[in-house]
C-alpha positions in Angstrom: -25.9 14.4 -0.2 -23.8 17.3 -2.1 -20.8 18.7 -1.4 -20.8 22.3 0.3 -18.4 24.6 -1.3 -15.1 22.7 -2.1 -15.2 20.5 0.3 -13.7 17.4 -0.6 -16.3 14.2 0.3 -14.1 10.8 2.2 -16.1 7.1 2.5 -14.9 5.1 5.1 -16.6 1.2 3.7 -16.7 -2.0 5.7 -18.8 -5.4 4.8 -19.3 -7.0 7.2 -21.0 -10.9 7.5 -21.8 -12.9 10.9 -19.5 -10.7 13.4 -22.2 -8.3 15.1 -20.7 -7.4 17.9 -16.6 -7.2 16.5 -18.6 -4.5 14.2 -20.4 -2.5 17.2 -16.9 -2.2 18.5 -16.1 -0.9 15.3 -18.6 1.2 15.1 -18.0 3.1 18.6 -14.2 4.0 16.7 -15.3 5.3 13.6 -17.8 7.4 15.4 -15.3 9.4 17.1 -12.3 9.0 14.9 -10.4 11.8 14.4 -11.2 13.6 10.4 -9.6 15.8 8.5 -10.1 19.5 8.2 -12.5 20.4 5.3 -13.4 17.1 4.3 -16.7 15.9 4.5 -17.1 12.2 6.2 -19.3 9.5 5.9 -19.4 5.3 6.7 -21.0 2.7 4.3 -22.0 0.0 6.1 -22.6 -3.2 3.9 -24.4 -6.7 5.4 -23.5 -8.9 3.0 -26.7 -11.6 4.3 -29.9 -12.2 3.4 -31.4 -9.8 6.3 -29.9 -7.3 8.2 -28.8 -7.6 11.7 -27.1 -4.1 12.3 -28.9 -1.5 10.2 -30.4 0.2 13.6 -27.3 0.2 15.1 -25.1 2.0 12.0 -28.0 4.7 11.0 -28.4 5.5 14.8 -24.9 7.3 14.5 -25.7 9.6 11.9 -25.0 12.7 13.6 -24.5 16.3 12.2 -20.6 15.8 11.9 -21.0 12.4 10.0 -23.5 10.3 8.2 -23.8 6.3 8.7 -25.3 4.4 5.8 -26.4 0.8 5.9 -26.9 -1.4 2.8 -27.8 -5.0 2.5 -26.0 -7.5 -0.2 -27.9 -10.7 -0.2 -25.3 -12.5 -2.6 -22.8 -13.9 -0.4 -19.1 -13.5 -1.0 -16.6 -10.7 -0.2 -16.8 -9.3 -3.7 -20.3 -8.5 -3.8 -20.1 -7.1 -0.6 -17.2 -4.7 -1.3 -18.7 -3.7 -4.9 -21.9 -2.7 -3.2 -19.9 -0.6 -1.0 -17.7 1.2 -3.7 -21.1 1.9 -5.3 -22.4 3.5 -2.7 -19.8 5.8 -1.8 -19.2 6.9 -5.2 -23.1 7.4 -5.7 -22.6 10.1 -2.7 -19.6 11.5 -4.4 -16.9 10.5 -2.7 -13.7 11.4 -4.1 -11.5 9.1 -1.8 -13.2 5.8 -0.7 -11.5 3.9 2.0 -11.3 0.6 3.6 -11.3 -1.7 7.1 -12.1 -5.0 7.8 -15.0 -5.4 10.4 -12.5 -7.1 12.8 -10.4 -4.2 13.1 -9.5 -0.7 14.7 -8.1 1.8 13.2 -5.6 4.5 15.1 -7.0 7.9 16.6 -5.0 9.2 13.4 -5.6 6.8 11.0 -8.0 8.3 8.7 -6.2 11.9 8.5 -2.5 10.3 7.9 -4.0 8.1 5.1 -5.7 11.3 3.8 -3.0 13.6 3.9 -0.7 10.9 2.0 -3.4 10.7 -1.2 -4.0 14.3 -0.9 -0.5 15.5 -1.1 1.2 13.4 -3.4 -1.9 13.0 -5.7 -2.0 8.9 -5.2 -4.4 6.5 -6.6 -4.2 4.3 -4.0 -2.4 4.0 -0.6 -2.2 2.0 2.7 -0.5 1.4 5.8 0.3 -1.4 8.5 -2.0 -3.7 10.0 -0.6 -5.1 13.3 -2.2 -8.4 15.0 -4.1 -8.0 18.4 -5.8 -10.3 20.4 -9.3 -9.8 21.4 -8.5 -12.0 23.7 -5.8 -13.4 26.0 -3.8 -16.3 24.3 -3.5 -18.8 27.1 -2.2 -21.8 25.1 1.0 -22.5 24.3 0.0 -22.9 20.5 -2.0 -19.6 20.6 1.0 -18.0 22.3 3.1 -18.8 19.0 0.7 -18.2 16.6 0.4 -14.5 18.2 3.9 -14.1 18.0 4.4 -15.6 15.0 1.8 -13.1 13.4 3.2 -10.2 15.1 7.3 -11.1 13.7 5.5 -11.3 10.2 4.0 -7.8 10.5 6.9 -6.1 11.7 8.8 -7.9 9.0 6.2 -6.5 6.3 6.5 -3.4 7.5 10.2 -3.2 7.5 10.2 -4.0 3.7 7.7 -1.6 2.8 9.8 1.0 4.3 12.8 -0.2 2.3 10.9 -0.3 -0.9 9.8 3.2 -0.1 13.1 4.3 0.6 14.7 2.8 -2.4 12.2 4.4 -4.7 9.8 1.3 -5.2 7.0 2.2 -2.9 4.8 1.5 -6.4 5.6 -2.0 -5.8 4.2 -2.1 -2.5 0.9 -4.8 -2.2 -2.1 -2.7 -0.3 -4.8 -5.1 0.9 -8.6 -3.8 1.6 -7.8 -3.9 5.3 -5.9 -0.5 5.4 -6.7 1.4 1.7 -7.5 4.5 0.7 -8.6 5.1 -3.3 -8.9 7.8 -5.4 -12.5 7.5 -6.7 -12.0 9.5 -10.1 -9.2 7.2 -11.4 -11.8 3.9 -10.2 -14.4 5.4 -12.6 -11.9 6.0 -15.3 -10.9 2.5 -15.8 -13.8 0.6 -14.5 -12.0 -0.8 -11.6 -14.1 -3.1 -9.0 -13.3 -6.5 -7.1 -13.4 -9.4 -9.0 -17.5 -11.0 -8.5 -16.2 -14.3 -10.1 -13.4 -15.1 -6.9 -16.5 -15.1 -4.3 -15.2 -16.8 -1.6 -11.8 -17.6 -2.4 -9.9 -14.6 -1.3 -7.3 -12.7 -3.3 -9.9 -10.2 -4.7 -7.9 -6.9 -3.5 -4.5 -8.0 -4.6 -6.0 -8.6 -8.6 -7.7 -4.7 -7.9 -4.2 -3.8 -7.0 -2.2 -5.3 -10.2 -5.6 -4.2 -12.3 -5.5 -0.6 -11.1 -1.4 -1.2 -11.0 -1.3 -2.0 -14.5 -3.5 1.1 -15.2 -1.0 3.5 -14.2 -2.1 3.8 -10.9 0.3 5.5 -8.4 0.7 3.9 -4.8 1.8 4.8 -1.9 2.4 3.9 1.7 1.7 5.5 5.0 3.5 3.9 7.7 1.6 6.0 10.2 -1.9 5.1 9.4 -1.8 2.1 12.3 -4.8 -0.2 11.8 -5.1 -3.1 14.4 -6.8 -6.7 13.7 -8.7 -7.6 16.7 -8.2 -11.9 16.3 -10.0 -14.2 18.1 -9.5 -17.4 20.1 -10.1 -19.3 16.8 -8.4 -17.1 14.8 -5.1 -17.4 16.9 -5.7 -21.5 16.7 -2.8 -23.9 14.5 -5.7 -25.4 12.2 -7.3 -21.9 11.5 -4.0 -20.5 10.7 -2.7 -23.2 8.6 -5.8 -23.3 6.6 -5.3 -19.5 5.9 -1.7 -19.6 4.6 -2.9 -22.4 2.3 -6.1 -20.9 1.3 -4.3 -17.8 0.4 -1.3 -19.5 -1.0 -3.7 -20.8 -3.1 -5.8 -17.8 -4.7 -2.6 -15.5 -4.8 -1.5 -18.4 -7.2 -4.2 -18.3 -9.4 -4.3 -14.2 -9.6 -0.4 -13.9 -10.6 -1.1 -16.6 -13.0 -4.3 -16.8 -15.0 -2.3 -18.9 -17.0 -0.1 -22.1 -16.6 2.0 -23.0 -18.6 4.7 -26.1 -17.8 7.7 -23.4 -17.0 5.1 -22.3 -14.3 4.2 -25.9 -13.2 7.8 -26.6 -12.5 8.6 -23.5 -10.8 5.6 -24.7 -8.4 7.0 -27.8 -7.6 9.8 -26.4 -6.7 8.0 -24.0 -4.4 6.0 -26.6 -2.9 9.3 -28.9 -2.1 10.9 -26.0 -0.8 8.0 -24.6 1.4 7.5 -28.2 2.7 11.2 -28.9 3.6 11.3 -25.6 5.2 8.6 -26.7 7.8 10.7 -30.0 8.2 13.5 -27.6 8.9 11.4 -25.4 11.6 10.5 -28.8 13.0 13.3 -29.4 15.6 13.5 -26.3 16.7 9.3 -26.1 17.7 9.8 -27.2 21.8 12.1 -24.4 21.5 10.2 -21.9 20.0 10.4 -18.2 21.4 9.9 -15.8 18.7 6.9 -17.5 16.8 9.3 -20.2 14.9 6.1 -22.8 15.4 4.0 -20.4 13.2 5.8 -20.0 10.0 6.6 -23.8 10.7 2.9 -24.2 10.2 3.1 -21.4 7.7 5.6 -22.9 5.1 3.3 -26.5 5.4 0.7 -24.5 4.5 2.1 -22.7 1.5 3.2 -26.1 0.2 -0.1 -27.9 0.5 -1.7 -24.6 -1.3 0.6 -23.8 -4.1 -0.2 -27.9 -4.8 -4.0 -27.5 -5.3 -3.5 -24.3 -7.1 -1.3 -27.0 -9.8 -4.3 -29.1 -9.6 -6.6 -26.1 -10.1 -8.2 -26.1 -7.1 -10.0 -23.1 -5.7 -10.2 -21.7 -2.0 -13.3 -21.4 -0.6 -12.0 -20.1 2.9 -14.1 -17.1 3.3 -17.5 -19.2 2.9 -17.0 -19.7 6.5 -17.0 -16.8 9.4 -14.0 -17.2 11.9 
């Protein structure tokens, strides 16, 4: 597909594994959400399975307006997945590629804020918030604080990306694949794709980050491109959410430090003894929890037990399973 006139070409990219119908709902958004003026729109659809499940359901959208395309990546793990994607897009000559999860929903305004940030201020890469919602009602008590609990720690992210921006280190600012906008030319320039060798461990878009970082990338953050993460029952569950913070304690470890030296090993004890004393702190006050102090009790346990195995040169495997 070419470009008419100077129309500028935008990929929206989601892969997607084992969650058909979270990525129908999907679907029925970015077929109506809300583009820029002048900029030409398409959606890469990648199954990352050994058949595909949805490829009806994404080319059936194709419309005049905007073009769905479905692609199938039989290796499993997140990686593979995204790189197919990126390919894609930039086959079809996109000049921004952008990113969701397939468990979320982005605002009516989403894509043009995100758009209008890059365009403007000539960024390499930017991003916004993603706020916690259930896909369905938390009934539990424990669900109840884990929802809250997730919701306190995205309002607390938010708040310090704002200050970071306002102090003049918005470059500093992490953006994860499940709100991101990149500029494609700078990609191409210096090689930058996810990591194929962290398959299912996680931590894959924060080493594309401090690669494309270290590159001279420029970030930036929109606080107005809202994306929403539609969690389910499982998802809002103690045991799924302590296996996260560990699992991701874990490979963040292992992508800030490809190598350990003893100064580091120490350092990680010290985490780990702090994180787990923290929880013991939280523990008192959990009958009495209003504002999600049970989660990051659950949290801080986590991040000790994974900071540990990351010592021990352990790997995560936590997206080898669909939640």
């Amino acid at each position: 597909m070419m470009k008419k006139g100077d129309d500028m070409r935008l990929a929206i990219c989601v892969a997607t594994r084992g969650r058909a119908d979270s990525m129908i709902i999907l679907l029925d958004r970015l077929e109506c959400l809300s583009s820029p003026v002048d900029v030409e729109l398409f959606v890469v659809v990648i199954e990352n399975d050994d058949s595909s499940n949805l490829r009806e359901e994404v080319l059936r959208r194709s419309s005049d307006n905007r073009q769905f395309i479905h692609g199938l990546q039989p290796k499993l793990g997140i990686p593979y997945a995204r790189n197919a994607a990126l390919r894609v897009a930039i086959e079809e000559k996109a000049d921004y590629i952008a990113f969701l999860d397939d468990d979320e929903l982005p605002s009516e305004d989403w894509l043009i804020a995100l758009w209008e940030k890059a365009k403007n201020n000539s960024y390499d890469l930017v991003g916004g918030p993603v706020e916690p919602m259930p896909a369905v009602s938390a009934t539990s008590w424990a669900s109840k604080q884990m929802l809250l609990g997730l919701l306190r720690q995205s309002q607390v992210s938010r708040r310090k990306a704002l200050s970071k921006c306002a102090s003049g280190q918005e470059n500093d600012i992490f953006i994860p694949t499940s709100n991101w906008m990149a500029r494609s030319a700078f990609m191409l320039q210096h090689r930058l794709e996810f990591d194929e060798s962290m398959g299912f461990s996680g931590g894959t878009d924060l080493r594309f980050y401090r690669e494309l970082k270290r590159a001279g990338g420029r970030i930036g953050w929109c606080d107005t491109a809202l994306v929403r993460e539609r969690l389910s029952a499982k998802r809002l569950s103690v045991g799924y959410q302590y296996r996260r913070a560990r699992d991701q304690a874990t490979s963040n470890f292992q992508v800030k430090n490809p190598r350990v030296t003893p100064k580091i090993v120490v350092k990680g004890i010290f985490y780990c003894a702090g994180k787990f004393f923290s929880a013991l702190v939280w523990l008192p006050f959990v009958p009495m929890s209003k504002e999600g102090e049970f989660y990051q009790m659950i949290r801080s346990l986590g991040q000790s037990v994974g900071r540990f195995k990351a010592l021990l040169g352990r790997k995560s495997d936590h997206y080898q399973r669909i939640v």
